[in-house]
N, C-alpha and C positions, 0 to 999 in steps of 0.2 A: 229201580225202585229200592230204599231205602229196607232194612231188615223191623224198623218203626210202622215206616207206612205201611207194611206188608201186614203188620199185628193191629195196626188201625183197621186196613180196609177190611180183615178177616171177622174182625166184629160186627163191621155194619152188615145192616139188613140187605137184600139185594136193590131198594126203591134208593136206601141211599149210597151204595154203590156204585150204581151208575150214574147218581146225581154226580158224586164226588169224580167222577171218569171224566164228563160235560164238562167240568170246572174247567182239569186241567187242559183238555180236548184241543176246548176254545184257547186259551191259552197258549195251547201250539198251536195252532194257528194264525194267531195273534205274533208268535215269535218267528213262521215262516213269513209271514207281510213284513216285518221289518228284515229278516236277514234279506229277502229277496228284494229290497228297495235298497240296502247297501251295497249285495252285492255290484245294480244295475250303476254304482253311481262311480264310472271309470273302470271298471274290473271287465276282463274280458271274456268270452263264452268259453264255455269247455272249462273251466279253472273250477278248485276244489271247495270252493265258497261255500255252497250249499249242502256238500258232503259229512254226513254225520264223524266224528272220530269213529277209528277202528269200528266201524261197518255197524252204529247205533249201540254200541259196548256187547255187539257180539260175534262180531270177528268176520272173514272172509265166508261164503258160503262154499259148502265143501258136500260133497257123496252124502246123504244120510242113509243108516240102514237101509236094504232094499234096493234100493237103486233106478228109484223113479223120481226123485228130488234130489235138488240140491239146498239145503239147509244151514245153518250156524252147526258150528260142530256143540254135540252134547244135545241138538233136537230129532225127532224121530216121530214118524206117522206112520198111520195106515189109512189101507185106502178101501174104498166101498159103493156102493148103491152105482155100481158102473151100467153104463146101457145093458139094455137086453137080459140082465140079472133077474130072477123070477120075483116078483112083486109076493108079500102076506097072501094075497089073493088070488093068484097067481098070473097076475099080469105081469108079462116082462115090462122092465123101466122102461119109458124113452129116454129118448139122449137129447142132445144141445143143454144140457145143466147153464142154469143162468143162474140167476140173485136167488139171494137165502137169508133164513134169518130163525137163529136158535132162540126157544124158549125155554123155562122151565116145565120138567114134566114131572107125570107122577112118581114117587119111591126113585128120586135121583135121575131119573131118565131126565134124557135132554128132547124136545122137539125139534126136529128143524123140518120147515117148508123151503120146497125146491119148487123153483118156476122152471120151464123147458121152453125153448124159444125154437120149437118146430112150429111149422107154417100149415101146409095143404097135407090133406093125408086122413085114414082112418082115425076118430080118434080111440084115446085110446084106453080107455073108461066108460062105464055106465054113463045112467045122467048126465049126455054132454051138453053143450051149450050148443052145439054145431057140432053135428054128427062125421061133417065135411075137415073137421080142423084137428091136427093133432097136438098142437098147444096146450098147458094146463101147466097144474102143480103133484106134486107128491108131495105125502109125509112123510119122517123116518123118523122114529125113536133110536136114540141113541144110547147106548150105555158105556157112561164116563168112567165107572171102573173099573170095566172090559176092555174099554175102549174096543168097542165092538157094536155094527149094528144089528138091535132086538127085532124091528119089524117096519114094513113100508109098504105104504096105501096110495092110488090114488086119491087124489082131496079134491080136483079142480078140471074137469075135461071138457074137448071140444075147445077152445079157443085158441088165440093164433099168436104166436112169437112173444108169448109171456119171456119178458126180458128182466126186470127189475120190480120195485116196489117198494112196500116197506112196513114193518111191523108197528101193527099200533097198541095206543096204552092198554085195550082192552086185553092183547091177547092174540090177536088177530093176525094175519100178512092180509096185507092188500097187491095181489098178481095185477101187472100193467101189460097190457096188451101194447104191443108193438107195432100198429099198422094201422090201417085205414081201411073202409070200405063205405060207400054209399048205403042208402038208405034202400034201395032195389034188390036188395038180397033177404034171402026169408033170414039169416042171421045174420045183421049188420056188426062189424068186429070196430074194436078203438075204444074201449073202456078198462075199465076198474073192474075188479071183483074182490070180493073178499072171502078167505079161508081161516078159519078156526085152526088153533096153533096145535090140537087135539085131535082132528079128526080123521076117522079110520075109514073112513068110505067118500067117496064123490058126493061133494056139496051141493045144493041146490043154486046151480050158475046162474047169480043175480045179477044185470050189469049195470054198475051207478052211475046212472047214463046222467045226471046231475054233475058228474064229476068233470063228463067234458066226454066227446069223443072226436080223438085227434091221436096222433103218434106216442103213444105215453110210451115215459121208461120209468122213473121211479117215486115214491112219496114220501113226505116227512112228517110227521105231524108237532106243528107244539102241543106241549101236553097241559099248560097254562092258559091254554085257550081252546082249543079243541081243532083249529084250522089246522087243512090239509094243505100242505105246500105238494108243487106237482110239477113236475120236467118234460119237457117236451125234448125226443132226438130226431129233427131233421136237421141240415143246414143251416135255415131261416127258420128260427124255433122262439116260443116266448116261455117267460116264469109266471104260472099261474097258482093258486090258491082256491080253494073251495071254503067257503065260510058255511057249516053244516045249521041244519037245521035245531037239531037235536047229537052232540056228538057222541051218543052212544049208541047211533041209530043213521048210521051214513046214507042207509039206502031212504032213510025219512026226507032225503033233499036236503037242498042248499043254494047259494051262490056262485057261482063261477067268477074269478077276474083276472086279467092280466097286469101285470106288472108294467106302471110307465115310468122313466127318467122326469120327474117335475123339472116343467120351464124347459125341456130338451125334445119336443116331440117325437117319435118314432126313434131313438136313440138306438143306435149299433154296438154294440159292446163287443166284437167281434176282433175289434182292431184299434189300436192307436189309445190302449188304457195303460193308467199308472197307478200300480201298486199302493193301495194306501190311500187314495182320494177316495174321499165321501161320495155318493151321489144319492141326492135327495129323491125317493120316490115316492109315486100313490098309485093306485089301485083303480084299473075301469070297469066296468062292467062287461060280462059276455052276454049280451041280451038271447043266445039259442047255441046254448051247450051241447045239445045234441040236430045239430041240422039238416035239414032234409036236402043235401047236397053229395054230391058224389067227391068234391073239392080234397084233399086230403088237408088243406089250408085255409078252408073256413072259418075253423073255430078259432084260429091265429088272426086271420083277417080283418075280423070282428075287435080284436083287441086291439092290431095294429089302427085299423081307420082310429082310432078313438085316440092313437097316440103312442101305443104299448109297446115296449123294445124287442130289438131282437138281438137276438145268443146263435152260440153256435152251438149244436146238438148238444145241451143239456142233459146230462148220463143222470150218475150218481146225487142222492142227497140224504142230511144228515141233518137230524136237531140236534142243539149241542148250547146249554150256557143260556137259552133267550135267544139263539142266532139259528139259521136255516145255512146249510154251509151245501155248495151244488157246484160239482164237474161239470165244465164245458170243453168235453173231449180235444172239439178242433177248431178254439178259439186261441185267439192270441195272433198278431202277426207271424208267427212263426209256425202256427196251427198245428200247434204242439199242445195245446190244450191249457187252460185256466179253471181254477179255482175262488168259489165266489164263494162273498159273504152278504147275507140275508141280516141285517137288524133289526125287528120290527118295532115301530112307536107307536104304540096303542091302536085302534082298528084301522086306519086308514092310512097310515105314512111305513118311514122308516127310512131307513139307509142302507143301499149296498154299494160292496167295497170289493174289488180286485184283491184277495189274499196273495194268490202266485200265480204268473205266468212263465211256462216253459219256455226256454230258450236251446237247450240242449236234449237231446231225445237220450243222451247216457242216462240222465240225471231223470228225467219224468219225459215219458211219452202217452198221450192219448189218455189222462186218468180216466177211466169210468166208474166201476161199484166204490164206495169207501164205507169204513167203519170205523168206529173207536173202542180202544182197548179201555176196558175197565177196572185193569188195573194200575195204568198211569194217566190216561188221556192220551199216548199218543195214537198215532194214525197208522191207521194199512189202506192204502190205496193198490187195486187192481187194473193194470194196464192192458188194451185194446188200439194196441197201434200195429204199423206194416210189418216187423220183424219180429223176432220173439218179445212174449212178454214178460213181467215179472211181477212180483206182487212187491210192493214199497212201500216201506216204514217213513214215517215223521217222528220225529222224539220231540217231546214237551218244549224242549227250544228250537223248535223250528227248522229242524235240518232231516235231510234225506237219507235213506240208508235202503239196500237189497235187504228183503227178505226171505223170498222162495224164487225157484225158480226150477223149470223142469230140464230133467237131467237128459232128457231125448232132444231130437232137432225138431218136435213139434211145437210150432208157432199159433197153437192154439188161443185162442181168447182163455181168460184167468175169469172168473170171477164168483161173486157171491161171498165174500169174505165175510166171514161174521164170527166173533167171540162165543162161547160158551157162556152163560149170563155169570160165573163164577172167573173167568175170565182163563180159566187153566187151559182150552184149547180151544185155538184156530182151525176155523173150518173153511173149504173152499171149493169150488169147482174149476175142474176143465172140460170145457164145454163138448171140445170135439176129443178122442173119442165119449167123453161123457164118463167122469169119473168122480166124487165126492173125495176129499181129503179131510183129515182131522191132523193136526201136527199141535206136539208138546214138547215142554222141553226149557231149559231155566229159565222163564221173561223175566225174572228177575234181575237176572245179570244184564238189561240190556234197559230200550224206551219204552218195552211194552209191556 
């Protein structure tokens, strides 16, 4: 980033800040679909194609301070809100740390909501949803000038393998339930819930059972419409949408629909796609969002009979520019995972488009969480594939680069990446043993 655009973005407000982050965002995006359509055209795997210069203009990643990363040199973190660590309340944390998403908080604090992707188990807060499940969220206030955390609450108990989600314009996380269960349980699990980006006690566990229940992982919302875009991760998974009632009042109801390929019935997107071709789609209806089946492929079923395609484990997603941009971990013939683009055309159509497909597990393995830097537009994607992971950068021109990566031999899951709404630190999880990071450090010098 430019020493100009630095003194630009510092003046806008934060609403157009991150408008101006969406610009560029898309944009890289837009420049990984073409390099990765030149690359394919005679160039062979494994080659530097895709390879940002000098490691995104920040060089090899090396020891940072402490010595539990590995970082750009001249970046540095700390680490915090680790399992078992005594809670404001004094509950200890749990662990499995999944998706996050910082907000503004009061007198410079930062907020962030933490999902935890435990399963069966006490939980582990008041007020639970299911007393049976140890699933949920926490809050943590942050302090950006400490770089220190002030205090951390449960917000969200009782539910089961909270994995992902996504912050909405009110203010909000929306925690997605990871799993399935029939209707024969006094707490039937596979929804939505929603957390206040504030709160210091366990919320009243609502489940927006309108939203669908089936395998959720994450949400997006445009903010020009109020629609909830919605990820499904199985194998044989669909892209769905919630048209709200009321968008300032999700739990007020809505629509459900799956995403079809027009003219292509039940279309597979799994395999045999090319980078860059349009395809036209529309929207079917889910005539029973929340069904009286024990099926964990119901509410898929219902969309495919009608026509509605199918992905492969739909992870991560992101509004950005007008476009819905969504990880499919273990799509691609090489099941290395793809990257989709969502265009919507006014309520009922649109166009999606194959951004990148992996071919090389150096270069991108298994994307799931992503987010975008609000001080350039480009990207950090968190990886969830068979060997170690690493968190990767995209720069505004479409090319790939290492970002973090941990300095032990644990081959943990990465995720929950999210900026600071000011854009000065990176924050993330390691899932196992359950650790929060915040890392700082020049993004000037480099895409992000």
């Amino acid at each position: 980033m430019t020493t100009s655009t630095s003194a630009a973005a510092s003046r806008l407000g934060r609403r157009g800040f991150l408008a101006g982050g969406t610009l560029t965002a898309a944009a890289a995006l837009s420049a990984l679909m073409g390099n990765t359509a030149h690359a394919a055209q005679g160039r062979t795997r494994g080659d530097d194609t895709m390879q940002a210069p000098d490691n995104g203009g920040y060089g090899p990643l090396e020891p940072a301070p402490g010595g539990e990363l590995l970082l750009p040199a001249g970046f540095s973190y700390v680490a915090f809100g680790h399992t078992g660590s005594v809670m404001s309340d004094g509950t200890p944390t749990p662990g499995k740390h999944d998706g996050m998403a910082a907000f503004p908080g009061r007198d410079g604090m930062i907020n962030l909501v933490r999902n935890h992707e435990n399963s069966q188990g006490a939980a582990f807060g008041a007020n639970s949803y299911d007393p049976s499940a140890a699933g949920g969220t926490t809050n943590l206030v942050f302090d950006p000038r400490a770089m220190a955390l002030v205090s951390a609450y449960p917000s969200l108990t009782g539910t089961i393998r909270n994995c992902a989600g996504g912050p909405t314009p009110a203010g909000t996380w929306l925690s997605c339930e990871e799993t399935f269960t029939g209707l024969d349980v006094e707490r039937p699990h596979g929804y939505v819930f929603e957390v206040p980006a504030d709160a210091t006690s366990p919320v009243d566990p609502v489940p927006l059972k309108a939203m669908g229940r089936f395998t959720h992982e994450a949400v997006a919302i445009d903010p020009s419409t109020g629609i909830v875009y919605e990820t499904e991760d199985r194998g044989t998974s669909g892209f769905y949408r919630f048209l709200p009632e009321d968008p300032q009042d999700l739990a007020a109801g809505g629509r459900l629909q799956m995403m079809a390929v027009k003219d292509r019935p039940q279309y597979d997107t799994r395999y045999s796609q090319r980078p860059g071709t349009p395809l036209p789609v529309e929207w079917v209806d889910i005539a029973d969002p929340d069904p009286d089946s024990d099926d964990s492929l119901a509410v898929f079923k219902q969309g495919h009979a009608l026509g509605g395609a199918v992905f492969a484990r739909l992870e991560g997603a992101w509004y950005g520019d007008g476009s819905i941009y969504v990880n499919s971990t273990s799509g691609g013939d090489a099941g290395l995972g793809q990257v989709w683009e969502y265009r919507p055309r006014g309520t009922s159509g649109g166009q999606l488009v194959l951004v990148y497909e992996s071919t090389d597990p150096d270069v991108l393995q298994s994307p799931d969480n992503l987010c975008v830097s609000p001080n350039t537009g480009g990207l950090v994607l968190c990886e969830d594939g068979g060997g170690k992971d690493l968190l990767r950068g995209i720069t505004p021109d479409g090319l790939i680069f290492d970002l973090a990566e941990l300095a032990s031999d644990n081959t943990s899951e990465l995720a929950g990446a999210t900026f600071s709404p000011d854009g000065r630190i990176l924050f993330f999880n390691v899932q196992t043993p359950g650790i929060t990071y915040a890392v700082t450090g020049p993004w000037e010098r480099g895409a992000l």
